[in-house]
C-alpha positions as CSV (number, residue, x, y, z in Angstrom):
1,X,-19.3,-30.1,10.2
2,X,-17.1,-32.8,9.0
3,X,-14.7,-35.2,11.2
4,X,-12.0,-36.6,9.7
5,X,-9.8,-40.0,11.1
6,X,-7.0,-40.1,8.9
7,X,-3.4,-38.7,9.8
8,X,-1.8,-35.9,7.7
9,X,1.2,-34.1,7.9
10,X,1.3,-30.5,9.6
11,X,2.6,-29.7,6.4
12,X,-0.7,-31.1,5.1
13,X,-2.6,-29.5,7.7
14,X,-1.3,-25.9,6.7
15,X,-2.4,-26.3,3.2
16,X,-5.9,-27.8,4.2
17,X,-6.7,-24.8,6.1
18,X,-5.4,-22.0,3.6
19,X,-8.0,-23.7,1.8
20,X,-10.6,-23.4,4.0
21,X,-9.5,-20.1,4.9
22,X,-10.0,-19.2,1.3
23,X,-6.4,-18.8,-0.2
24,X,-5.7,-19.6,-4.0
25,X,-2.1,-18.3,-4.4
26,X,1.0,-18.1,-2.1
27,X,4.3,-16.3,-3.0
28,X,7.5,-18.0,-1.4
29,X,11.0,-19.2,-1.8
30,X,12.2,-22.6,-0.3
31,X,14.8,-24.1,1.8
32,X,15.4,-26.5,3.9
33,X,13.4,-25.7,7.2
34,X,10.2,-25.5,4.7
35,X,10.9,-28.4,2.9
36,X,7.8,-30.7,3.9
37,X,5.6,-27.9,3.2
38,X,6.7,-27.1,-0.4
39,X,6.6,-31.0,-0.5
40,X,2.9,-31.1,0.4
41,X,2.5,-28.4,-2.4
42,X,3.8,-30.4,-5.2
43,X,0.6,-30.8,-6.8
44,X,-1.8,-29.1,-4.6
45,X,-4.6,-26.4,-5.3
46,X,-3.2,-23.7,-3.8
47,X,-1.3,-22.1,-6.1
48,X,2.5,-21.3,-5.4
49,X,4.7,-18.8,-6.8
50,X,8.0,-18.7,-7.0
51,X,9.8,-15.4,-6.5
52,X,13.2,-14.5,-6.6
53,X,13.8,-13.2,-3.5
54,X,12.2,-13.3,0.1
55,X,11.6,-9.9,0.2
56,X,9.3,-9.8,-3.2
57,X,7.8,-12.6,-1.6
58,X,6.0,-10.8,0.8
59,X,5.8,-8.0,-1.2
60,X,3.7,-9.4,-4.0
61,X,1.8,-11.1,-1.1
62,X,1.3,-7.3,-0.1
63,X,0.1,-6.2,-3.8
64,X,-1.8,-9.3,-4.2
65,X,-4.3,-8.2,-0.7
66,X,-4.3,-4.5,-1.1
67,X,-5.4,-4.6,-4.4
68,X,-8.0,-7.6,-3.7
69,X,-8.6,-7.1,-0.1
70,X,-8.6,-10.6,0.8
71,X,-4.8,-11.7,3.5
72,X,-2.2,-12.1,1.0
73,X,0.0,-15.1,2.3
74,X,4.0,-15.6,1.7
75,X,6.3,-18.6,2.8
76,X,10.3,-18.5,3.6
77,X,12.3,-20.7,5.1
78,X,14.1,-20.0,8.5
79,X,16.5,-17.8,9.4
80,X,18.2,-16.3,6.5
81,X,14.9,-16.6,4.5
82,X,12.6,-15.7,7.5
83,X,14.3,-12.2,8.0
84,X,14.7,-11.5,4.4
85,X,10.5,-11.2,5.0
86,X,11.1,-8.5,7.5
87,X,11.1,-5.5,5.4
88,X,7.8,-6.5,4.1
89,X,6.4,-7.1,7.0
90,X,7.0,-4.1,8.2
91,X,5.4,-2.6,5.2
92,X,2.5,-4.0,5.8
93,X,2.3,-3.2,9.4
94,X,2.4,0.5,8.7
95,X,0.3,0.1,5.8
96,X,-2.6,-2.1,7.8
97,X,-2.6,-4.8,4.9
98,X,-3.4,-8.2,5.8
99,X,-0.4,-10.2,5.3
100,X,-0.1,-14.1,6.6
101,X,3.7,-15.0,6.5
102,X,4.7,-18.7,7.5
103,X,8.2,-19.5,8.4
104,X,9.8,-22.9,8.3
105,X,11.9,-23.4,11.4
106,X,14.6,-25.4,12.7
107,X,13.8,-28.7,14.6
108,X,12.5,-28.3,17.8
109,X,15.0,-30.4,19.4
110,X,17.3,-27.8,18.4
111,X,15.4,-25.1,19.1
112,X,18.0,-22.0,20.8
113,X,21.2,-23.9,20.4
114,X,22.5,-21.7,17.5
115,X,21.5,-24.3,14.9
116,X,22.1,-24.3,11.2
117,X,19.7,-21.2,9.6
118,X,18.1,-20.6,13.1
119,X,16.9,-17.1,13.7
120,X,14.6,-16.3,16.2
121,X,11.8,-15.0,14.1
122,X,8.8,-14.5,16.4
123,X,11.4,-11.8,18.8
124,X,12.6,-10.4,15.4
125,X,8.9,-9.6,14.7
126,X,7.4,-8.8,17.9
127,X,7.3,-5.1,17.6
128,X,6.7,-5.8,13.5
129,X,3.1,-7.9,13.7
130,X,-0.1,-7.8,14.7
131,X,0.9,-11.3,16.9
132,X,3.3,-14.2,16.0
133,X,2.8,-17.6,16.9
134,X,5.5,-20.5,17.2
135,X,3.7,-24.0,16.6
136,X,5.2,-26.2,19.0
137,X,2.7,-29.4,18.4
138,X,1.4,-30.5,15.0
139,X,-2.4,-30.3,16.9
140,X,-2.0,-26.9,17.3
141,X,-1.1,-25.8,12.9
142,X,-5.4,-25.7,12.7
143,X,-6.1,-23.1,15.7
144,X,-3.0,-21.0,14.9
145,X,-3.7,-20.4,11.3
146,X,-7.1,-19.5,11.9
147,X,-6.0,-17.6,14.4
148,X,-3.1,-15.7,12.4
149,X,-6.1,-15.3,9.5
150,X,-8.6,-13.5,12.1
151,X,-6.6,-11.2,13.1
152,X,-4.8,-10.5,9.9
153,X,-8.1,-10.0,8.4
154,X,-8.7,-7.1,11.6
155,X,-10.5,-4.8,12.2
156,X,-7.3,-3.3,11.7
157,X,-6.2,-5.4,9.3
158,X,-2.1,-6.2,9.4
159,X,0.6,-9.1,9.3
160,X,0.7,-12.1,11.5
161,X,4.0,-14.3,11.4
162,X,3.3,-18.2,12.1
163,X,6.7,-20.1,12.6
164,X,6.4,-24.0,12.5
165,X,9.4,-25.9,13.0
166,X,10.2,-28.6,10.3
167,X,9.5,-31.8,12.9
168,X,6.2,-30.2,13.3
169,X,5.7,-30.2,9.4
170,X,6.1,-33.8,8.9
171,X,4.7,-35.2,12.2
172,X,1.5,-36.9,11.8
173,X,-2.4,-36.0,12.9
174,X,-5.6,-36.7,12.5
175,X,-7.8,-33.6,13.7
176,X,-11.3,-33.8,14.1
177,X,-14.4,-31.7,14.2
178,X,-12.6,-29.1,11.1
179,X,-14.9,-27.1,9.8
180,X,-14.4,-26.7,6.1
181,X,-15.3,-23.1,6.4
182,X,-14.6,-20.2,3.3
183,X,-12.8,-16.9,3.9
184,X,-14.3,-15.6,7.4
185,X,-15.1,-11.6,7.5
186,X,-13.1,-9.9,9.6
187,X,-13.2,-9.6,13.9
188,X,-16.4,-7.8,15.0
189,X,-15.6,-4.1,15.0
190,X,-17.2,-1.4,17.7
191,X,-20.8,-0.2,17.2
192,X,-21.4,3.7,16.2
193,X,-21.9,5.5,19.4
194,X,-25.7,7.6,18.5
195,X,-24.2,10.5,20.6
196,X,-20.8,10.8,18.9
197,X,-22.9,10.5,15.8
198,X,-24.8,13.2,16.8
199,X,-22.2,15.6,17.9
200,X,-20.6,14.9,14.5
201,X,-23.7,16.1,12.8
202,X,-24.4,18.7,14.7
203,X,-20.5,20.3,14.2
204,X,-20.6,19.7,11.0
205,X,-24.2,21.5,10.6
206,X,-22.3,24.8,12.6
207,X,-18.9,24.8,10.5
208,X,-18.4,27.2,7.7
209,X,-15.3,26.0,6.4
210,X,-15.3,22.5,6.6
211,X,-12.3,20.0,5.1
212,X,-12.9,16.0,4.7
213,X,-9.6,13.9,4.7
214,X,-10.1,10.4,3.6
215,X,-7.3,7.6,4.8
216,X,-6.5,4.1,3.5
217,X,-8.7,2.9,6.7
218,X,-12.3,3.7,3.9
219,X,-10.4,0.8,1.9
220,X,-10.1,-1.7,4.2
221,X,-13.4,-0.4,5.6
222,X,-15.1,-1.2,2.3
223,X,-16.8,1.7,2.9
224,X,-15.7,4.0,-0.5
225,X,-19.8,3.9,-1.6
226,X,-20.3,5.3,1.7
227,X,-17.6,8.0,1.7
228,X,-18.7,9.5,-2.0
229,X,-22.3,9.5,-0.6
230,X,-21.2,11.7,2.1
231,X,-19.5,14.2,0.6
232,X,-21.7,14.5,-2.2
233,X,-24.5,15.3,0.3
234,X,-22.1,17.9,2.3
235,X,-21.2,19.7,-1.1
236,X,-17.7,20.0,0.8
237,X,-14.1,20.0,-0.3
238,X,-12.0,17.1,0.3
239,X,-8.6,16.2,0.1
240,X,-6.5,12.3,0.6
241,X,-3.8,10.7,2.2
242,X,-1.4,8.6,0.3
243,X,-4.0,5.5,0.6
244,X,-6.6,7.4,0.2
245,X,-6.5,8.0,-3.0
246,X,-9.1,6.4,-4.9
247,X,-11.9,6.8,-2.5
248,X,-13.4,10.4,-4.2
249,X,-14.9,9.6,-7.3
250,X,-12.7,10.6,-10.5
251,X,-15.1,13.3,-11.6
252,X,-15.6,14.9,-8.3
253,X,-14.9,18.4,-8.8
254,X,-15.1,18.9,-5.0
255,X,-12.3,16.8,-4.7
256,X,-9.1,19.0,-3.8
257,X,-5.9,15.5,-5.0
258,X,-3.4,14.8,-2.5
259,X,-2.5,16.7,0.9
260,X,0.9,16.9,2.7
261,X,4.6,17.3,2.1
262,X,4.3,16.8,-1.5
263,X,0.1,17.5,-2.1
264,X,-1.3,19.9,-3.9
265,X,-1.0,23.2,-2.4
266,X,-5.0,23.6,-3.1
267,X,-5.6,20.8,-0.4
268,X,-2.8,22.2,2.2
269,X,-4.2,25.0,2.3
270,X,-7.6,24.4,2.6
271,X,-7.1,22.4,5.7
272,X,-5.1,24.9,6.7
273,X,-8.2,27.5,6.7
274,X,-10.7,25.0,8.0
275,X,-12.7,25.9,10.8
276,X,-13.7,21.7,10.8
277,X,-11.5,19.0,9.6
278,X,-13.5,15.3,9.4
279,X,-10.6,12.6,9.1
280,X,-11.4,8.9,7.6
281,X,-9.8,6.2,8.8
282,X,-6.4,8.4,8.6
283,X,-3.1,8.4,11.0
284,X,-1.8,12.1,11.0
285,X,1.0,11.0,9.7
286,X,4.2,13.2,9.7
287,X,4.0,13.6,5.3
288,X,0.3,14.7,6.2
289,X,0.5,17.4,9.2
290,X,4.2,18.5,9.1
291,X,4.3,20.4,12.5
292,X,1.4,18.5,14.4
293,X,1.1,22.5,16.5
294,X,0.8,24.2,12.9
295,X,-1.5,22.0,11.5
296,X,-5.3,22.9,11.1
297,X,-4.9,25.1,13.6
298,X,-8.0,26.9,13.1
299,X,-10.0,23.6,12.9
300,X,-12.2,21.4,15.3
301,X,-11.2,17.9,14.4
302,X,-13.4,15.0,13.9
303,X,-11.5,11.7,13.8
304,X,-13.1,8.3,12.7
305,X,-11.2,5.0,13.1
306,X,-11.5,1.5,14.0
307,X,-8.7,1.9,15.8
308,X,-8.8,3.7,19.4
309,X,-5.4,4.2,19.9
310,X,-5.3,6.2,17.0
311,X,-7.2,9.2,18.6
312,X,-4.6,11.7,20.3
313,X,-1.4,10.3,19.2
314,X,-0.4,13.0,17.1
315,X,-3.7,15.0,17.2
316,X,-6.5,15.0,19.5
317,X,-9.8,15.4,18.4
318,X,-13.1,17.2,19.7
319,X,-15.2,14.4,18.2
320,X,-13.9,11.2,18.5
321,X,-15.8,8.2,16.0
322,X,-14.8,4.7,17.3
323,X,-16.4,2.6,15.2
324,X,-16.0,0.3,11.3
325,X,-16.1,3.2,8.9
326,X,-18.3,1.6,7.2
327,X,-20.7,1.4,10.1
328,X,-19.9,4.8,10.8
329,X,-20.3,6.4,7.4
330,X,-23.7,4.8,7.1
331,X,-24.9,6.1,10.4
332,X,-23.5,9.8,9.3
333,X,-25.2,9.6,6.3
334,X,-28.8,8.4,7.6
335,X,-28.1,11.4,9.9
336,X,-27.3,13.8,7.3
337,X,-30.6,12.4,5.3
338,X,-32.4,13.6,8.6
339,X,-31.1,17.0,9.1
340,X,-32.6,20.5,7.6
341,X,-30.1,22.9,9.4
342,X,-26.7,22.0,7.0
343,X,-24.9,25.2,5.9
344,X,-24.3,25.5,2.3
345,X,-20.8,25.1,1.3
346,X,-21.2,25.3,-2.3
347,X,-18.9,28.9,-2.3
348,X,-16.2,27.2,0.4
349,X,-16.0,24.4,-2.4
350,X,-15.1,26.9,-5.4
351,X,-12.9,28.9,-3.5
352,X,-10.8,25.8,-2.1
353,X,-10.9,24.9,-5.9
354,X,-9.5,27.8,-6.8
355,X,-6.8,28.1,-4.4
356,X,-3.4,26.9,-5.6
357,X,-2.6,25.7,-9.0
358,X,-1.7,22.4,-10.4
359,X,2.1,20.9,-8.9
360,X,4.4,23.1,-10.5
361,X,6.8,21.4,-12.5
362,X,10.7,22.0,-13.5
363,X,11.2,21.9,-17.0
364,X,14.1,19.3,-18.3
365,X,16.9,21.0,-20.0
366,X,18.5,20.9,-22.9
367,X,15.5,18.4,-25.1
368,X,16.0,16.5,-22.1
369,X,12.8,13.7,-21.2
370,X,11.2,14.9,-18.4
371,X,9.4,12.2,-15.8
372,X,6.4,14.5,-14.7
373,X,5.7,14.4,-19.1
374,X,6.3,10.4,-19.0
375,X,3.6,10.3,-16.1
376,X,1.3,12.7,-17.7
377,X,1.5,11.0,-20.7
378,X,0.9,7.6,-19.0
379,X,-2.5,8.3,-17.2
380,X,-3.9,10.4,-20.4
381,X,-3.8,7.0,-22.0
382,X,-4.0,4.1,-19.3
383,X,-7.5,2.8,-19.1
384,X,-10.4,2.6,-16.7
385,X,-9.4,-0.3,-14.2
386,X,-6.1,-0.4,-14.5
387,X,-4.3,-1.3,-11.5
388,X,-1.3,1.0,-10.7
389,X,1.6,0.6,-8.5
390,X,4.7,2.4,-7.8
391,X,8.4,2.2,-6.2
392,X,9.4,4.6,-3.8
393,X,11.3,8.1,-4.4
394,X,10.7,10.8,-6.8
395,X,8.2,9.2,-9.0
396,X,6.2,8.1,-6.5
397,X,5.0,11.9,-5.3
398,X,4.6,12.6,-8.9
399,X,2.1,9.5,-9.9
400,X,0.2,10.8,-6.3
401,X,0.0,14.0,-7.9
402,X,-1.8,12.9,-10.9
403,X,-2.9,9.4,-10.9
404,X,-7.2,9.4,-10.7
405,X,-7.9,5.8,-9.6
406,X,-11.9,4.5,-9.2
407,X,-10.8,2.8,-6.5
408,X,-8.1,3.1,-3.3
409,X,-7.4,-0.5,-3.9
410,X,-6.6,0.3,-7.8
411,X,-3.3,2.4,-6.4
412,X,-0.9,0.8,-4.3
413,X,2.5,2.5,-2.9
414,X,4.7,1.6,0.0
415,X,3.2,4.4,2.6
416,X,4.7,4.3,5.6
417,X,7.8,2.5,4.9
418,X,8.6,4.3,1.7
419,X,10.4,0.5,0.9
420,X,12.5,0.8,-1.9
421,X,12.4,-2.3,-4.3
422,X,8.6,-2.6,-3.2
423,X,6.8,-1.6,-6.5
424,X,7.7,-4.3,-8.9
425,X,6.9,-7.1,-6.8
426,X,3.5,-5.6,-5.3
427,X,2.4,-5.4,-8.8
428,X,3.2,-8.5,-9.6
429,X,1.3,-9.7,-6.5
430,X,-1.9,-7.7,-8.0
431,X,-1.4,-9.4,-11.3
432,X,-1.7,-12.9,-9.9
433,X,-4.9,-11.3,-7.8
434,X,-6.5,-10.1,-10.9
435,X,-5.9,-11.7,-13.9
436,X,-7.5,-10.2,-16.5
437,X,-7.1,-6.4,-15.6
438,X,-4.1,-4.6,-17.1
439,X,-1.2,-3.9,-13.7
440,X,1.5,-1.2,-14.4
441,X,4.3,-1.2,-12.1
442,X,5.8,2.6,-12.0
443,X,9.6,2.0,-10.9
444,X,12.7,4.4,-10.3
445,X,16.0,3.2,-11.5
446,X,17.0,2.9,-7.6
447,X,14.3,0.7,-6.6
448,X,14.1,-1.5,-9.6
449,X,17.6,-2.8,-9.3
450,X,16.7,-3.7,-5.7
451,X,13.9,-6.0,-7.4
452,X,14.4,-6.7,-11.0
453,X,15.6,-10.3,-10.8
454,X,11.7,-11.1,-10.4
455,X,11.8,-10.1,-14.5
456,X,12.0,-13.9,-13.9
457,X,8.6,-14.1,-12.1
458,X,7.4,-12.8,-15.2
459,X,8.7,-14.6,-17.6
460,X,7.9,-17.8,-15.7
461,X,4.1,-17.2,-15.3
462,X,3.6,-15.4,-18.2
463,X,1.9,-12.5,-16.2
464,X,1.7,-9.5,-18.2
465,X,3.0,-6.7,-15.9
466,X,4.4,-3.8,-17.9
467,X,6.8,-1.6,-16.0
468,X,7.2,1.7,-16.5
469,X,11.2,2.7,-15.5
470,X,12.0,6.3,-14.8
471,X,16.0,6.4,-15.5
472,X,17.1,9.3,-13.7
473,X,20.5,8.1,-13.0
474,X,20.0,9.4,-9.6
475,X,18.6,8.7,-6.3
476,X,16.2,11.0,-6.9
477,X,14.2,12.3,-3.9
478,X,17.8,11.8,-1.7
479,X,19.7,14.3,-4.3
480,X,16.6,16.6,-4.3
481,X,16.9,16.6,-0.1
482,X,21.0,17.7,-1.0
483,X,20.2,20.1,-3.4
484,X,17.8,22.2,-0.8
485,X,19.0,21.0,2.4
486,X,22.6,20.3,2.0
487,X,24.5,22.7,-0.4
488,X,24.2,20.8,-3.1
489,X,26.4,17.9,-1.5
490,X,26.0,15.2,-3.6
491,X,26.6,12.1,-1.5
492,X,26.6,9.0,-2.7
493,X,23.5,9.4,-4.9
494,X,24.5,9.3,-8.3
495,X,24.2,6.3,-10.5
496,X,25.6,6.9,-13.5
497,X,27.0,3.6,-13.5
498,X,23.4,2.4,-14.2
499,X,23.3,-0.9,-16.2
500,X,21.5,-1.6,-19.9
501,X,18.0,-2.2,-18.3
502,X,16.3,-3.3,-21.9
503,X,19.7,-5.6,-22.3
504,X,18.7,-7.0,-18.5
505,X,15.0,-7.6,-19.8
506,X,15.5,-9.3,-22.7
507,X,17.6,-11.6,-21.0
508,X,14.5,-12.9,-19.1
509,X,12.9,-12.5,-22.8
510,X,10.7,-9.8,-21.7
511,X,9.9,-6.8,-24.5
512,X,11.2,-3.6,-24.4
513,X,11.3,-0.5,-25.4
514,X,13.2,3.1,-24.6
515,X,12.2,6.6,-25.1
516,X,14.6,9.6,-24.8
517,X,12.8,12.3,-26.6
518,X,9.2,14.2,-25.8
519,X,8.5,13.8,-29.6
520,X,8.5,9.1,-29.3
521,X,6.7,9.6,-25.9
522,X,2.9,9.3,-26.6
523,X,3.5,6.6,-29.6
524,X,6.0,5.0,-26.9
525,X,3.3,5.0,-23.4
526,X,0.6,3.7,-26.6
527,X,2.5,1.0,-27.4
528,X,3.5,0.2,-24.2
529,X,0.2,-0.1,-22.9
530,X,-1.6,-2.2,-25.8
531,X,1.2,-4.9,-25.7
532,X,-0.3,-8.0,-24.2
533,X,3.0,-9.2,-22.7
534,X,5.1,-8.3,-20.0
535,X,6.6,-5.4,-21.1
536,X,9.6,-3.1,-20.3
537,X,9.5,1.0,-20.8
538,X,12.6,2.5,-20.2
539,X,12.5,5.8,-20.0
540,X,15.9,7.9,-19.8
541,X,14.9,11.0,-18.3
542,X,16.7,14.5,-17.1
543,X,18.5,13.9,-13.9
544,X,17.6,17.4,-12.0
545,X,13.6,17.4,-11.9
546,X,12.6,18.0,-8.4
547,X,9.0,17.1,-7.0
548,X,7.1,20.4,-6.6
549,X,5.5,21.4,-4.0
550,X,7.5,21.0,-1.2
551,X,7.0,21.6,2.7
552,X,10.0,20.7,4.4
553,X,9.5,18.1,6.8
554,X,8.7,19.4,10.5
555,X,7.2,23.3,9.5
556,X,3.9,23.9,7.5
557,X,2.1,25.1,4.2
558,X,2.9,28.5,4.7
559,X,7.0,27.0,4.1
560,X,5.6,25.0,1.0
561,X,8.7,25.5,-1.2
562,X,7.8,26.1,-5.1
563,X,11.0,26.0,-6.4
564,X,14.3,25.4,-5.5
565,X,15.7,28.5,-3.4
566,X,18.4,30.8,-5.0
């Protein structure tokens, strides 16, 4: 323990204890509420990085922890630059990522008077954050952070907001008795319960027909060894959310891809016959279940989670597992070691397998590039490691579909926000995480123009992000929802009026490239991927390729939609 007499700014103070609470990089954008703080940075260890927008800001911050899975910590100044952080936020409060924002704030003098760039950030972000905390003394910038960093950190992990006025960044302290402390693990989760553990086993020993669903909750968890220990010893078919993907091992034949709206039929319907359905760290969510009442109706339901208040809010389970997954996993699996009565499911697996073929796929007229042939031709050549992440909309279902990551924290996507403009940023986030392993950002022409002034990011740093760019011309998932559901009422979705996006990229002096016919592609994705720069694909594809399969949103896999109805 160390004591220390000498006063330092609170904006001093916040920089000391990122330290200590093991941060190397920040993303942020200043202004004048913040301005002692990005004072204090001017020469400091922590790394800053300037994006081009508040939003990227916390969404790299997002990208850089759920591809590293250490908080990821972004910086805005108040009011206009404290709620353009709100949409990321958000994004990581659905997602459970660790996020750390710190707002600048207006003068505490002026605090609710209406002042110059005030916004009331903490009340903007109450429903939004784990917790927010307002600094209203300099003495109190230690606590708080290490606070906002312990909870961020979980066991659920998620974003905490920390607002500090600007007075409170330049006045003056000395704090004593500060522990120079690294990264802390997260809050102590609950203990496996023996009984539940036992009931587990023992359903799982009786079912025939057994389904396991792994959620992002085995990433955060750490506990991906755990889960491909598991179903290895079960011999049983499983299936993914969104964030889970990543936790089966790539070779697993047992492993069935994605489930819900847009999953492979294989997986829908194999939860849909499942006489036992063991969830991981999963939510239920809506894309997942469709109709909660027709969803593994036949099924018992074993639900793990950290979090309790998980359990019966969309389905209530028999057996309900309130502990770490990781903790949990490890006490299943030195059960399972112990146990002579498990049914063989050997013949379930190969049956599930053969249920359902690959996601059918429309065909792009006329010589036309097709995106699902972009994407196929993308992950026959990426390599081993490489960190993927993607926009939101029509490419994003169709990376799910294929992409084979060795790890969940290898494959990032905005989840339960579906953000638009969230991609690009995120990526750039992982870069900065992991230097030396290749990143690809998979974008849609809608959400890169929401987030490609951070081309400038790029070009600043020198990371080498390439960015794959589906060009559509369309808002693609929104004009596939007014094709099937709307009579073909094209509102407001088309965007023919696209720019030059290789004019736009070399501009920031980034390379490019485009492809427009299947015979370039392979030589194209090749080149693409060897460059050692920052590099720009642009890929002008047909404009009417649907994602296949389809359940519509509210009825079941027995709806699942192969093709677009006469």
């Amino acid at each position: 323990m160390t004591t220390s007499t000498s006063a330092r700014s609170g904006a001093h103070l916040v920089l000391e204890t990122l330290e200590r609470e093991g941060v190397d990089v920040v993303f942020g954008y200043p202004g004048g509420a913040i301005m002692p703080l990005y004072d204090a940075l001017y020469g400091h260890n922590v790394r800053h990085v300037l994006v081009r927008h508040e939003a990227a800001a916390a969404f790299a911050a997002g990208g850089y922890a759920r591809s590293s899975g250490r908080v990821g910590v972004c910086l805005a100044t108040s009011g206009p630059g404290a709620t353009n952080l709100i949409t990321g936020i958000l994004d990581a409060m659905m997602d459970s990522v660790p996020l750390v924002a710190i707002t600048g704030q207006v003068k505490s003098t002026l605090l609710g008077t209406d002042a110059f760039q005030e916004a009331d950030v903490a009340a903007l972000t109450h429903t939004i954050t784990k917790r927010n905390i307002v600094v209203r003394d300099v003495a109190q910038i230690i606590p708080a952070l290490r606070s906002a960093f312990a909870i961020a950190r979980g066991p659920r992990p998620g974003p905490v907001l920390v607002d500090i006025p600007s007075d409170i960044l330049r006045a003056l302290h000395a704090p004593e008795n500060v522990e120079p402390e690294p990264e802390r693990p997260r809050a102590t989760a609950p203990a496996s319960d023996p009984d539940a553990i036992a009931r587990a086993i023992a359903a799982i020993a009786k079912a025939k027909k057994p389904v396991v669903i792994a959620g992002g909750g085995l990433r955060w968890a750490d506990a991906v060894d755990e889960y491909r220990a598991f179903v290895k010893t079960l011999g049983v078919p499983h299936t993914a959310t969104l964030h889970g993907l990543g936790c089966a091992d790539p070779e697993d034949p047992t492993f069935l891809g994605m489930l819900g709206m847009h999953g492979w039929k294989r997986a829908n319907l194999a939860v849909a016959d499942a006489d036992l359905v063991v969830a991981l760290g999963m939510r239920f969510d809506d894309r997942v279940t469709g109709n909660p009442a027709r969803f593994a109706t036949n099924a018992q339901v074993i639900h793990a989670d950290v979090d309790a208040s998980e359990f019966g809010k969309i389905r209530n389970p028999e057996i309900a597992l309130h502990a770490d997954l990781k903790a949990t996993l490890i006490a299943l699996n030195a059960a399972l070691a112990d146990h002579d009565a498990l049914a063989g499911h050997a013949g379930w697996a190969v049956e599930t397998q053969e249920r359902g073929a690959p996601p059918a796929r429309d065909r792009a007229c006329g010589g036309a590039l097709s995106a699902t042939d972009v994407l196929d031709a993308l992950f026959a050549e990426i390599a081993p490691g490489t960190i993927v992440a993607t926009d939101v909309g029509q490419h994003q279902m169709w990376a799910a579909q294929r992409v084979r990551p060795s790890h969940p924290r290898d494959f990032m996507s905005s989840g339960g926000l579906g953000s638009m403009g969230f991609g690009f940023p995120a990526a750039i986030g992982a870069q900065f995480a992991h230097p030396g392993r290749p990143v690809v950002a998979i974008v849609g022409d809608g959400g890169f123009q929401m987030s490609f002034a951070e081309l400038a990011t790029l070009r600043r740093y020198g990371v080498p992000v390439k960015v794959l760019l589906l060009d559509n011309r369309n808002l693609g998932m929104v004009r596939q929802w007014q094709q099937i559901f709307f009579n073909e009422r094209y509102s407001a979705t088309s965007l023919d009026d696209n720019p030059d996006f290789c004019m736009i990229a070399r501009a920031y002096e980034i390379e490019t490239n485009t492809v427009s016919q299947q015979s370039d592609l392979r030589a194209a994705i090749r080149a693409f991927l060897d460059s050692e720069v920052s590099t720009l694909l642009h890929c002008a594809c047909f404009p009417m390729e649907n994602v296949w399969p389809m359940i519509p949103s509210g009825t079941s896999v027995e709806e699942s939609m192969e093709a677009v109805p006469a």
